[in-house]
Every structure is written in C-alpha cells, then in structure tokens.
N, C-alpha and C positions, 0 to 999 in steps of 0.2 A: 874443712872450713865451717866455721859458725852458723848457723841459719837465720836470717833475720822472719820477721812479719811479714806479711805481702797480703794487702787492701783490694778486694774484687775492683771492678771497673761495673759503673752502672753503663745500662742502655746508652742514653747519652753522651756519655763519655767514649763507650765502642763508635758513633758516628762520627764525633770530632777528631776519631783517630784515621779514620777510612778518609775522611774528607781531606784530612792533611796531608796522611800518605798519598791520595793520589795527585794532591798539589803537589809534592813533594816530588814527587815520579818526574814529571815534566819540566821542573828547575832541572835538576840531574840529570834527565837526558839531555834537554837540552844542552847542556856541559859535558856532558858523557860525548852525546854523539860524535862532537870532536876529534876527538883520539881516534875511534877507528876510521873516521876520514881522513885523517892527517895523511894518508899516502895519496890520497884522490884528492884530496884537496891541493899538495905539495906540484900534484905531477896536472893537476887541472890549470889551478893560476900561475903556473912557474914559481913557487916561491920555496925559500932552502928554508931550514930546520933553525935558523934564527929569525927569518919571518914568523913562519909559522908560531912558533915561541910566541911571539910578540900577538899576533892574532889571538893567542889562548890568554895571555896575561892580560891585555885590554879589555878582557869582560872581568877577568877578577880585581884590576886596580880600580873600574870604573863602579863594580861590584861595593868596594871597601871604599871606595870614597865615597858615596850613595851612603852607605852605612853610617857612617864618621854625620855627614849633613842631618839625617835623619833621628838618629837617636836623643837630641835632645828634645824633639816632638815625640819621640815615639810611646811615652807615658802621657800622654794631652789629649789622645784621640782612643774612641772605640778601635779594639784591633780586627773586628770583622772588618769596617769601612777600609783600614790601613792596608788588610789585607786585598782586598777587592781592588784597591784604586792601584798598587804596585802589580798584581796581578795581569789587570789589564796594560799596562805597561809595558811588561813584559812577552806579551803577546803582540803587538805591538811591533816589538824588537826582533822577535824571531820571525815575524810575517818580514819582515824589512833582510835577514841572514837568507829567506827563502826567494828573495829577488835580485839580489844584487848581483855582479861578474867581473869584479875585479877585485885584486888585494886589499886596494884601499876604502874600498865601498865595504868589504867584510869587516875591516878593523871598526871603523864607521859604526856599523851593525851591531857588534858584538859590545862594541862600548854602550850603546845606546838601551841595548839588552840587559847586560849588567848593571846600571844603572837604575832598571826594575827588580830584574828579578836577584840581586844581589839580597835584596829587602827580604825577600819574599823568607827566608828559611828561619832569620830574625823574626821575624811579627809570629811563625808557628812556634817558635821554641818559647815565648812569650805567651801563648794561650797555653802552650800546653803547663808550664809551671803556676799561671793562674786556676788552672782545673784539675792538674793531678798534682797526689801525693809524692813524696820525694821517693815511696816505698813501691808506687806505681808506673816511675818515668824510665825504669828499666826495661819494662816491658813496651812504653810506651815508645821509645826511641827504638826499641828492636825493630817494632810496626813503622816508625815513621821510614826509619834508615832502609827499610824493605825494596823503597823504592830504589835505592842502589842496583840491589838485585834481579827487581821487576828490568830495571832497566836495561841492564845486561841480557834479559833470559827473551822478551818479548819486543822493545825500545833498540837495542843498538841490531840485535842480529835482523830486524824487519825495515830498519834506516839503512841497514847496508842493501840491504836485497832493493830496496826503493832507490837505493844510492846507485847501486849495478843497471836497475834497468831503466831510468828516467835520469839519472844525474844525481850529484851533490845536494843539490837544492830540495828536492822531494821531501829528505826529512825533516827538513824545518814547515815544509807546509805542513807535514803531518802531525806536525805539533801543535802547530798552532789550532788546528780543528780538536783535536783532544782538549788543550785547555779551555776553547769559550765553551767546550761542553760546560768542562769542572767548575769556572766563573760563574756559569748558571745554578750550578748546585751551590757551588758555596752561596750565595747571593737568597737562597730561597731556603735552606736548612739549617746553617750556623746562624746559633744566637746572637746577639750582641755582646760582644765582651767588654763592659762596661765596668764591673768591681773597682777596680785598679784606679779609675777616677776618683772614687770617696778618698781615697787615702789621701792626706795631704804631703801635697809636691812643691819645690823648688817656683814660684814664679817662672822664672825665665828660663826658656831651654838652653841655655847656653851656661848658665848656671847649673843646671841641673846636668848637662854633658860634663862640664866640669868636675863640681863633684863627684859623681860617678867614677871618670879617668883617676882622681887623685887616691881613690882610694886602693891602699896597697896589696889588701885580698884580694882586690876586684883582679887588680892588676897580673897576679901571677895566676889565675884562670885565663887572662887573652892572652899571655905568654905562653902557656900548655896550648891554646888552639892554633897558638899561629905556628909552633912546633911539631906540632902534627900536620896540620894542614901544607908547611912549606916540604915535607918530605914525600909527599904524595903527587905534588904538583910536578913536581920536577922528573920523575918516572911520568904517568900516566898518559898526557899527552904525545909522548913519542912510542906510545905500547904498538899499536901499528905498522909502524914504519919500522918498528925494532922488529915485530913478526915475521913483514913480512921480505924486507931486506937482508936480515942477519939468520935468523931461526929457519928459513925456508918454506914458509908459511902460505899459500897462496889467498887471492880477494875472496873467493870463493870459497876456502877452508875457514875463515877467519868467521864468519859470524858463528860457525859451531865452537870455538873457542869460547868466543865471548857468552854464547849462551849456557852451555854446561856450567861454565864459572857463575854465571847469574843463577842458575839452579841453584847449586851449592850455597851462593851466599842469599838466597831467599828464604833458606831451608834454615842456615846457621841466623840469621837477625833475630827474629824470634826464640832461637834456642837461648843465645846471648841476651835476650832482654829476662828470659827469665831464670836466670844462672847470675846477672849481674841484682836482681831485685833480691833471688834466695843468699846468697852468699856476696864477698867484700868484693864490693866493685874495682879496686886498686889490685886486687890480687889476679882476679878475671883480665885485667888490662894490663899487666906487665907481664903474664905468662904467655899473651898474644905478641906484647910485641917481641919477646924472643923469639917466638917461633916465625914471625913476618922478619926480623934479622938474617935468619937461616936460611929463608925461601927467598930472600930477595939478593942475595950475595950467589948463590947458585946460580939465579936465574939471569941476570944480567950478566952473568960469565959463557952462557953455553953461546956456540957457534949453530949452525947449521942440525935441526932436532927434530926426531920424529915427533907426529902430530899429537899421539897420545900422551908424548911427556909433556909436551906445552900444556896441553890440560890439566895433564896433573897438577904439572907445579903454577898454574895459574886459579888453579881450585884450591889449593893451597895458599898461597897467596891473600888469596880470597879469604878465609879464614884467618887468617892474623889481620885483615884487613877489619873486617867487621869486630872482631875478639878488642879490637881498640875502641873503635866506634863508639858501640852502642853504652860502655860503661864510663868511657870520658866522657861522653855529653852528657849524661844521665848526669855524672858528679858535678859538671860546669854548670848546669842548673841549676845547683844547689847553693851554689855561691852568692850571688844575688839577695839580697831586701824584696821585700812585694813592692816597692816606692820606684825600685831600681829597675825591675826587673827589663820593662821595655830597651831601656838605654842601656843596660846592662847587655842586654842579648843581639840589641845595634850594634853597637861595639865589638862585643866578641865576635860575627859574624863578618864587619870589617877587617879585623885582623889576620879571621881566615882566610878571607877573600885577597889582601894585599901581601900576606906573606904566601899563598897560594900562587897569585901575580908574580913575585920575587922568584920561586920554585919555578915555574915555567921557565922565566926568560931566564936564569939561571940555567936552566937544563937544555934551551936555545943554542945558550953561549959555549957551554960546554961539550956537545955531542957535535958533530962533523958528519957531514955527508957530500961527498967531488962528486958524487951525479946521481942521477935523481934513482938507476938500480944499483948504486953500490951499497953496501954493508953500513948501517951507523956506524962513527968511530966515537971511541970514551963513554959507551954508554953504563960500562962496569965503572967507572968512574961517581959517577952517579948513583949507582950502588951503594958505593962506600959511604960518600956522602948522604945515604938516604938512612941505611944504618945505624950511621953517629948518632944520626939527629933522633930516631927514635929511641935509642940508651938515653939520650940526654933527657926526653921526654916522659919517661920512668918517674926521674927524681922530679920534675914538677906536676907533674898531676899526683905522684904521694902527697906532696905538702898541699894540692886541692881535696884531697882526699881526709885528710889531717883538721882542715880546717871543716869541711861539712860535718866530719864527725864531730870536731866541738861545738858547732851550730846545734847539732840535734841534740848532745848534754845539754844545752843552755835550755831548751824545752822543757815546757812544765810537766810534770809528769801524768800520764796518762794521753797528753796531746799528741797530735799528729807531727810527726818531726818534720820539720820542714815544711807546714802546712800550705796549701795554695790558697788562694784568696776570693775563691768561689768553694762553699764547700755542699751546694744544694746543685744536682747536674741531673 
C-alpha cells in the first residue's frame, strides 16, 4: 500500500489527547460496564433479556436524541464550556445508576445519563478536528478509542470484582469519583476552543441543524456510523449472559476474559492509528471487517468452550473490532466543513447512539432466555445479522472514503489537507 505523510503532534496537542482519552474512558465504561453486568443485573432486578435490552437502549435513544436537540447550538459555544457543562451531567447520571433498586429507577437513570453523556464523545471529536490534521486523526483516534481497551483491561474486570463483593451499584460510584477527578483537570488544563466561532454561521440553530442534515455527503457518513454502530449494539450487551450461560464461563472466570481482550485491544488502537495515518484508511477498515465477519460467525456458534478459546476468539474479535474503529472515524471526520463541524459530529453521534438503541433492543427481541440459568436461545442469529450489516458497511464508508479524498484534491497545493481550524497548538 501507498505511504502517505504523517504531521508530528506538538506538546499541546499530546495533552488534549490524554485529556480526551481519559474522558473518553469513563463515557465507555460507563456503557461498557453494562454487558458484563447484564447476568447480575438480569438475576438481581428480575428482569428477562428484553428488559434488559431496553435498559441498554434508553441510554443510547435518550443519548441520540440529546444529540439531534443539541447540535444546532453545538457550533455557538466554546467546546471547552460544552464540554464541562455535559460532563458534569453526566456524572450526575451515573451517581443517580449507583443508587437506585429497581428496574424502573435504572431505566430512569440511564436515560437521564445518556442525555449527558451521549454529548460528551460529539463535542471531543469536534475539538479534536479543530486541532488536528486529517494526517494526524489516525493516530489521534487510536489514543482516544484506547479507552475501549483501558476499559476492558483495568474499568470492567475491577467493576466486576467491585460488582462481586459490594453489589451492582459499586461500579457506577466508582466512576463517578474517576470522572470529578478528570472534570477538574479538564476545567484547569484545556484551553478554550474558541476558533470555530470567527467563522460565519447560520443565525439560527435550527437553520443551521437543518442545513447540515440536508446535505447529501454529510448524510451517507451518519449512515456509515449508524451501520456500524447498530451491528455492535446488538451482540455486545448480551456478551455476558452469552458467557456465561451458553460458553460455560463462570462470574469469576469472566473478568479475565474481558481483561486479556482489553490488553490486546489497547495494544492494537494505537497500532491502527498509525497503519490507518501511514497507509489508505478504506483499505485498513474493510480488511478488519472481514476478519470481525469470520470471528463473529464462529463465535456465536460455539456451545459450551474452554476458557482459553473464549479468549482467543474474544482477542480476536477484539481486533476486527478496533481494525474498523479507529480508520472510520478518522474518515468520518473528514467529512464535515470547519462551519459544520460541531453539528456535524452532533448528529453523527446521534445516529450512533439511536441506531445503537435500535441494535439493543433489537437483539432483546431476538435472543430468548425460559430462566434466568438456561442457555441464550438465537443468539447465532444475531450473528448473521451482525455480519450482513458489516459487508454492507464496506460499500459506505468507501464512497466516505472517496469523497475525503476528493476533499483533499480540492486543497491548494502545498496545504494541509483537511486542515483544522486552530493551527498554532
């Protein structure tokens, strides 16, 4: 494959990465933790595998409609403050998931959570294409997307262990004392991101949301996200319950799963940001998702398995997982105007979030469980449909891919393709 250019990162620019990434850590567990609850949770509130469904999709529909409300302000304000003010929010929401004891107080919680921290991954993909080059957000999303992995390796197998010996509840306090750390650092480190405001905008947010939606590139980059996103949503949530009723997985066995798998994909993010910066990002992200084809059709076939292949093929996994990641977002960034980009990245993060929502309770409706130790039933089912959906997801982010690269031809020569709109950091 070709080599392109690849731009250092100043000082500055390394802390707005650190800062993100570990904001970025605590949205994702937060949403992480989930899933490996999902059997303590199911067998703690009484609730079947179409509740629970529904508990996981109320933070992501109230996630994507947060988004949809917000994005026409989301180019009107400093994104430091934007960020800060959903933040706490979101904090907020997760102290509220670490008190409640009942089904409908959690759904309650989780909407009320999503509703902040839905925001939150919008407003960083937003600083990060005001401050990095198009030639730098490969790298730059390897680091943010890290937190996937941090959260797997260090985030779920330490909420399970806090899950085992205090309760359910434990890992959402523990989150919440993590993030007013990171609120104080961001609050006292990140500069104001401010740029974005010279540029002249739409008066009205509502106009300016509009515009944005009507336009028809914009539009087949939130189709690529919500095509990704609704294939993920639909496995992930019942990974758990799949372990540890189907696989023969025990509570105790299960965070070393998840942690080796966090290993690996903390290892591979960074490998991928900068594989996806050296060479074609389209070509990096469709070789992933064949290979996440292969390991996900095996995987939701096996019955009852020893522990080392669950790892394997969850480490596996793990790699077509990121191998898609960090080169489609890196592309999706590139889609966007500097005028757009806030609304732009509202938007696409709603997408993710409701067709994510759609992917849960979808995969609710589908999976079957007659009592709380039987086996999931249809969860190869889900498979197939997870499959499809990433072949089909191939052919749209080529034509996202298609279109950045005539973005960057239309560049004057000698410029920065895709330039951000801070360029002094």
């Amino acid at each position: 494959m070709e080599q392109n250019q690849t731009i250092p990162l100043s000082g500055y620019q390394k802390l707005v990465i650190f800062m993100l990434a570990i904001t970025q850590f605590t949205v994702i567990l937060d949403f992480m933790v989930m899933s490996p609850l999902g059997d303590m949770l199911m067998k703690s509130i009484g609730m079947v595998p179409k509740q629970f469904g529904v508990a996981v999709s109320a933070y992501a529909f109230s996630a994507g409609i947060s988004g949809l409300l917000t994005a026409g302000f989301a180019d009107k304000f400093d994104r430091k403050k934007l960020l800060l003010f959903f933040y706490v929010g979101f904090i907020i929401g997760t102290l509220a998931c670490g008190l409640v004891n009942s089904y409908e107080a959690l759904v309650a919680a989780r909407i009320f959570t999503g509703l902040f921290g839905g925001v939150i991954g919008s407003i960083s993909m937003a600083i990060v294409t005001d401050i990095f080059a198009i030639q730098q957000r490969g790298r730059v999303m390897g680091f943010l997307q890290m937190g996937f992995g941090a959260s797997q390796i260090l985030g779920i197998p330490l909420g399970l262990y806090l899950a085992n010996a205090w309760g359910w509840h434990a890992p959402f306090l523990w989150i919440v004392v993590m993030a007013a750390l990171i609120a104080a650092l961001i609050l006292f480190k990140l500069k104001p991101v401010t740029a974005h405001l010279k540029i002249k905008q739409d008066k009205s947010p509502l106009i300016h949301l509009w515009h944005t939606i009507q336009r028809s590139d914009y539009r087949i980059g939130f189709t690529a996200t919500a095509l990704l996103s609704i294939g993920g949503f639909m496995m992930m949530p019942f990974g758990s319950a799949f372990a540890i009723n189907n696989l023969g997985i025990t509570n105790l066995q299960l965070p070393t799963v998840y942690m080796v798998a966090g290993i690996f994909t903390l290892v591979m993010m960074p490998v991928m940001g900068r594989l996806s910066d050296r060479y074609d990002k389209f070509k990096i992200f469709a070789i992933a998702c064949l290979w996440m084809v292969v390991v996900v059709l095996v995987y939701t076939h096996l019955g009852v398995t020893a522990l080392w292949i669950v790892i394997l093929l969850n480490v596996l996994m793990m790699v077509g997982i990121t191998g898609r990641m960090v080169p489609s977002t890196a592309l999706v960034t590139g889609v966007p105007e500097a005028k757009d980009r806030g609304a732009f990245m509202s938007i696409n993060s709603s997408m993710q979030q409701i067709a994510g929502g759609i992917g849960a309770w979808v995969g609710g409706l589908i999976i079957v469980q007659k009592t709380k130790a039987s086996p999931l039933e249809h969860y190869e089912v889900v498979g197939y449909i997870v499959a499809s959906i990433t072949l089909i997801s191939i052919l749209l982010v080529y034509r996202v891919s298609r279109m950045v690269k005539r973005k960057i031809a239309l560049q004057k020569p000698g410029s920065l393709p895709v330039e951000p709109i801070i360029t002094e950091v």
